[in-house]
TORSESE-97293 format. One line per field, with one value per atom (N, C-alpha, C): residue number from 1; residue in one letter; atom name; z, x, y. Coordinates in pm, 1 decimal. Example, Ala and Ser with C-alpha at 12.3 -4.5 7.8 and 13.67 -1.06 7.14 Angstrom:
num <- 1,1,1,2,2,2
residuo <- A,A,A,S,S,S
atomo <- N,CA,C,N,CA,C
c3 <- 780.0,780.0,780.0,708.0,714.0,787.0
c1 <- 1319.0,1230.0,1320.0,1285.0,1367.0,1290.0
c2 <- -569.0,-450.0,-330.0,-225.0,-106.0,3.0
This chain:
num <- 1,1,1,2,2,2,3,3,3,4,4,4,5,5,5,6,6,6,7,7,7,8,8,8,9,9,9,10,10,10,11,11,11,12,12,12,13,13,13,14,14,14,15,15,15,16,16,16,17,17,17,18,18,18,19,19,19,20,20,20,21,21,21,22,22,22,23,23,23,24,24,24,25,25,25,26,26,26,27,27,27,28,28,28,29,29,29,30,30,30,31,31,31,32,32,32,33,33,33,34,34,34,35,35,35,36,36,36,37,37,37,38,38,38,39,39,39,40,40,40,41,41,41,42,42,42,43,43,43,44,44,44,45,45,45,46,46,46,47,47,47,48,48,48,49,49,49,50,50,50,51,51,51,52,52,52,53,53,53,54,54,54,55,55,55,56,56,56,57,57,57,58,58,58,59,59,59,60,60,60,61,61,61,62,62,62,63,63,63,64,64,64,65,65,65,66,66,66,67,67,67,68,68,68,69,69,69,70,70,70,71,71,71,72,72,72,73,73,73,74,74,74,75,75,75,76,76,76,77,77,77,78,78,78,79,79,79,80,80,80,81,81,81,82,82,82,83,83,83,84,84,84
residuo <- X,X,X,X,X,X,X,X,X,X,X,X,X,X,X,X,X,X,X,X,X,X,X,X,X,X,X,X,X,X,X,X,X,X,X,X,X,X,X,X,X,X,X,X,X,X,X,X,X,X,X,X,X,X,X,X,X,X,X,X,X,X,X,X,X,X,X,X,X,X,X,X,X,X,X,X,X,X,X,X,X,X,X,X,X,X,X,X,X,X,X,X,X,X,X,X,X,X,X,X,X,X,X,X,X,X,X,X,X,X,X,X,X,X,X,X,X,X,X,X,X,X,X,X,X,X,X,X,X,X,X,X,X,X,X,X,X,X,X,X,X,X,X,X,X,X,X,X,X,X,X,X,X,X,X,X,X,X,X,X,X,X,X,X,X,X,X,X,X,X,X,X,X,X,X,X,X,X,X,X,X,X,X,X,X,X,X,X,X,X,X,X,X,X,X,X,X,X,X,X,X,X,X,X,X,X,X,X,X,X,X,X,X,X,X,X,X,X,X,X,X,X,X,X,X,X,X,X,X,X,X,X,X,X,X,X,X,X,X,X,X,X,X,X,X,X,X,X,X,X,X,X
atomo <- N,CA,C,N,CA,C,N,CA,C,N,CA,C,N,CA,C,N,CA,C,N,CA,C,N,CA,C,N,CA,C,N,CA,C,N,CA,C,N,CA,C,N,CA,C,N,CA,C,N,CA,C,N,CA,C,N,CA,C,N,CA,C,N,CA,C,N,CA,C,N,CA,C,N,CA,C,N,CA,C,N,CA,C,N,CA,C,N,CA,C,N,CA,C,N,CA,C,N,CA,C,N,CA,C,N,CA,C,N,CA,C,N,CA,C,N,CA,C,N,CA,C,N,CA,C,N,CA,C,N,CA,C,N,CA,C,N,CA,C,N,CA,C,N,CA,C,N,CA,C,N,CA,C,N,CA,C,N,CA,C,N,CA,C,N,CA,C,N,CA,C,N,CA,C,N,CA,C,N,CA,C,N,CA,C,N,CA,C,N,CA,C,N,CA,C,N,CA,C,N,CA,C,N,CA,C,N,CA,C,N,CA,C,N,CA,C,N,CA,C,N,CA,C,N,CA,C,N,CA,C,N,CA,C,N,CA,C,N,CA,C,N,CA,C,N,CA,C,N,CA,C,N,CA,C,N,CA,C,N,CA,C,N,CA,C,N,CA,C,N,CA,C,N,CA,C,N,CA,C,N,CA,C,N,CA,C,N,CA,C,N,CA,C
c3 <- 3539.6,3430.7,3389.1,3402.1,3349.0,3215.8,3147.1,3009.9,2896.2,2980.7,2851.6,2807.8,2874.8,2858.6,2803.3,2807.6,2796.1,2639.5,2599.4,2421.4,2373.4,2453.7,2361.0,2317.3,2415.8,2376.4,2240.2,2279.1,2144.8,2012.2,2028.3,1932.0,1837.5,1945.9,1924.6,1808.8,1813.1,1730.0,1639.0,1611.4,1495.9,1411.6,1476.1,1424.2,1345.5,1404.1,1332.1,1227.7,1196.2,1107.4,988.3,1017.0,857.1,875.9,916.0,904.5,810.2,812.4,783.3,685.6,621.7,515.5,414.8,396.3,240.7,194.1,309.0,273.6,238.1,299.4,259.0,150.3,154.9,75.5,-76.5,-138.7,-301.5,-346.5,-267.4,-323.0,-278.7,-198.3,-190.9,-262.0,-288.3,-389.7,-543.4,-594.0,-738.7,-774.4,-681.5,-770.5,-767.6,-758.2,-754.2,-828.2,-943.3,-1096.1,-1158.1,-1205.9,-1329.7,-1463.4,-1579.4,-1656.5,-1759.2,-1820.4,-1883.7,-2000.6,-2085.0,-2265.6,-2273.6,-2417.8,-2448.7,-2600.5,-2640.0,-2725.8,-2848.8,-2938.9,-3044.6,-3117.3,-3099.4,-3143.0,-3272.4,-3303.9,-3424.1,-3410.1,-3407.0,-3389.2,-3548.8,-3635.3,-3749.7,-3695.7,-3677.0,-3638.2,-3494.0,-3406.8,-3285.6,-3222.6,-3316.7,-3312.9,-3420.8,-3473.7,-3609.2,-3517.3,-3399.8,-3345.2,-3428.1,-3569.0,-3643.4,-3775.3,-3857.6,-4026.4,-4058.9,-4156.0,-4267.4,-4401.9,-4461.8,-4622.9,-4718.7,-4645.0,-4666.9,-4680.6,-4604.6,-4510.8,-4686.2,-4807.4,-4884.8,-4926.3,-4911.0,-4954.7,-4905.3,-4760.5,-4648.6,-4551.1,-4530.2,-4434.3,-4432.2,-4575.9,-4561.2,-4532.3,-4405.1,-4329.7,-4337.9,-4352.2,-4340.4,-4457.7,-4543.9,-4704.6,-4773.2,-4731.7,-4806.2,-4708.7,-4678.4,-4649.8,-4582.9,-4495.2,-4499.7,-4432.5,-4531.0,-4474.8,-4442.0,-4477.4,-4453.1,-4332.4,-4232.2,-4169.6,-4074.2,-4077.8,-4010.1,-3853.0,-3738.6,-3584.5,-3553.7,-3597.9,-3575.8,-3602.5,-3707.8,-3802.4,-3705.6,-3731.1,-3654.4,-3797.6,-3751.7,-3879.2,-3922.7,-3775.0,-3810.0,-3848.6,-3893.3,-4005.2,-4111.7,-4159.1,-4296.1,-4350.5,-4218.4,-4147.3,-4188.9,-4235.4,-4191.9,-4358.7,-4425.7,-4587.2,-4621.2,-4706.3,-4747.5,-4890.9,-4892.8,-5023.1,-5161.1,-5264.2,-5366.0,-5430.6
c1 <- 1764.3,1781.5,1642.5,1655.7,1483.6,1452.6,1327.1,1266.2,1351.2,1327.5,1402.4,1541.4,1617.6,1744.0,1779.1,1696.0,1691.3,1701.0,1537.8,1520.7,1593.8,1703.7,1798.2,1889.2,1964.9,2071.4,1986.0,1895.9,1812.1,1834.1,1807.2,1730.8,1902.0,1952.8,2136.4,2196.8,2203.2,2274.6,2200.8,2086.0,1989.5,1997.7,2012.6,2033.0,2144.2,2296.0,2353.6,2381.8,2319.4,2347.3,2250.3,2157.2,2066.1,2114.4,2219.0,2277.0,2412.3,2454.3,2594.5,2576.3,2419.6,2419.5,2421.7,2392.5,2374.4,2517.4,2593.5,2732.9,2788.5,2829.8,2881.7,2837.1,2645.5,2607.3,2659.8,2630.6,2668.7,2771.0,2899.0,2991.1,2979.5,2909.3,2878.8,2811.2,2677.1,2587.9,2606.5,2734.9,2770.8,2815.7,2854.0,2872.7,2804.4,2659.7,2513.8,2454.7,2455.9,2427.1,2431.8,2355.6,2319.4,2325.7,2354.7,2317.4,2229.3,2108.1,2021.5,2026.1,2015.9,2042.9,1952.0,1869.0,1752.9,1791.5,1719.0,1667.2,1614.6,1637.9,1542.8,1468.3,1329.7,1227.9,1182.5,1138.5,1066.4,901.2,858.8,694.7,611.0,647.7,535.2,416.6,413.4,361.7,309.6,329.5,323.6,155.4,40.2,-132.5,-151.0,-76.5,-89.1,-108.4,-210.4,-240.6,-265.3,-341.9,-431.5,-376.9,-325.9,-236.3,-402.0,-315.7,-516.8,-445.9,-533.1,-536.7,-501.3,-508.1,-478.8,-320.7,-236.9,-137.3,-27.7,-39.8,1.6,-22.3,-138.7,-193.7,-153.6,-94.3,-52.8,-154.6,-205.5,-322.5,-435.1,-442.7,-615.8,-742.6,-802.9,-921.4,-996.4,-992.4,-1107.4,-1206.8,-1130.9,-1210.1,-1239.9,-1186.2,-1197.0,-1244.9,-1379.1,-1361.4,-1314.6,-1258.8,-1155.0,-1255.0,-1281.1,-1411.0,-1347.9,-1198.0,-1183.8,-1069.8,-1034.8,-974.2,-1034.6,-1167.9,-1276.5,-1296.5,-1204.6,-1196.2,-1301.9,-1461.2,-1596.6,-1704.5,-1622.1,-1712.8,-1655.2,-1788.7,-1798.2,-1728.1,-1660.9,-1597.4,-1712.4,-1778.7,-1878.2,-1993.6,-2024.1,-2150.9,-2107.8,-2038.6,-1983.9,-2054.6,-2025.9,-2116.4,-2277.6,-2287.6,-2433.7,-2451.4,-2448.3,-2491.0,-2611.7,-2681.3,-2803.7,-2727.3,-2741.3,-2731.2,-2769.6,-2700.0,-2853.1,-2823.3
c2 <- 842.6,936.8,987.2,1126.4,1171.5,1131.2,1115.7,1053.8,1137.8,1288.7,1389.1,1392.2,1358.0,1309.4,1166.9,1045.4,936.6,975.0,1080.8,1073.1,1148.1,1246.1,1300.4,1241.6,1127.3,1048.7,931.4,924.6,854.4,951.3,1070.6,1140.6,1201.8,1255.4,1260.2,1228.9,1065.7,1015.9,1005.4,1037.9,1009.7,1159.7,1246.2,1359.3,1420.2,1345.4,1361.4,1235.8,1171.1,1049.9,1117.3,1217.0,1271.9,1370.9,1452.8,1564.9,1529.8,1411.1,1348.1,1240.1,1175.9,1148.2,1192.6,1333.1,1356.2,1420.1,1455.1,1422.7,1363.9,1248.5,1111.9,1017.4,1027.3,948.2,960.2,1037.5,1070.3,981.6,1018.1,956.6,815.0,747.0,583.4,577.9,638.2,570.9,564.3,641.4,660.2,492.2,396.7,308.9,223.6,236.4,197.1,223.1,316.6,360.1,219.2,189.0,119.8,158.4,174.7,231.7,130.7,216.5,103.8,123.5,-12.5,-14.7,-75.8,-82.0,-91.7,-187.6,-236.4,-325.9,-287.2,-310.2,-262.7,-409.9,-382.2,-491.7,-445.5,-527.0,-572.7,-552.2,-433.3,-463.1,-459.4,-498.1,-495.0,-553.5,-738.9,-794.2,-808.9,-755.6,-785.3,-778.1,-767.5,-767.2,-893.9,-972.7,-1063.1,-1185.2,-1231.6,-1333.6,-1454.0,-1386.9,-1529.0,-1452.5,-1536.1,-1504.8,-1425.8,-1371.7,-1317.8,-1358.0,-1386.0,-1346.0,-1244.0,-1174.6,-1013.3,-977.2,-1040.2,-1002.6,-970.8,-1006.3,-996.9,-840.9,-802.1,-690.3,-589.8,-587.6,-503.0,-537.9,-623.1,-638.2,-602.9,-507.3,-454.1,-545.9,-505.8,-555.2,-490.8,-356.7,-290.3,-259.3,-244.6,-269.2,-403.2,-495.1,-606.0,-696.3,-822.6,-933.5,-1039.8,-1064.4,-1201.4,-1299.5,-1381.3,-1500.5,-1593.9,-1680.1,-1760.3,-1732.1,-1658.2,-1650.3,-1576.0,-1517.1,-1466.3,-1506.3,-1441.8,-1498.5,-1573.9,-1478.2,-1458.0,-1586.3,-1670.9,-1755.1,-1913.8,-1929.9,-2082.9,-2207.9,-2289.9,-2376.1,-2475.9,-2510.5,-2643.5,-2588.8,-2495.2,-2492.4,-2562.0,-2560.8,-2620.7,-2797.1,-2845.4,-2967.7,-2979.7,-2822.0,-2836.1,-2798.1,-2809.3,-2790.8,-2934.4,-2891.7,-2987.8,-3071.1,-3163.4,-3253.2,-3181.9,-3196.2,-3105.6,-3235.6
C-alpha cells in the first residue's frame, strides 16, 4: 500500500470525528454543567492577626498609639529597667 493512502485511511477517520463533534458534542456535554454557588463571608476582621487596643474605637491606628500591643516592640526590655 503506498504511504499516501496508508495516511488517508489514518487521516479519514480523524476527519470526520472533528467534523461530527461539534454536532453531537453540545448535547453530551450539557450534563457536565456544574452550576456554582458562592458563600457569603464575614470579612470585617479578616487583617485582625494581633487584637489592638483600639479595636473598641473602630480600630484607629493611625492617629492614636498602640504601645501595648505594638507588633514592633520587643517585650524583654521591660527586664531591663534600673532599680530607683
Amino acid at each position: 500500500m503506498p504511504p499516501r493512502v496508508r495516511s488517508l485511511r489514518l487521516t479519514l477517520p480523524l476527519l470526520l470525528l472533528a467534523l461530527w463533534a461539534p454536532i453531537a458534542g453540545p448535547a453530551d456535554v450539557q450534563a457536565q454543567i456544574i452550576s456554582l454557588r458562592t458563600v457569603p463571608l464575614a470579612a470585617g476582621n479578616q487583617f485582625g492577626l494581633a487584637p489592638s487596643l483600639t479595636a473598641g474605637m473602630g480600630g484607629a491606628t493611625i492617629a492614636l498609639a498602640d504601645e501595648w500591643a505594638d507588633p514592633f516592640s520587643n517585650p524583654a526590655l521591660g527586664m531591663a529597667l534600673e532599680q530607683s
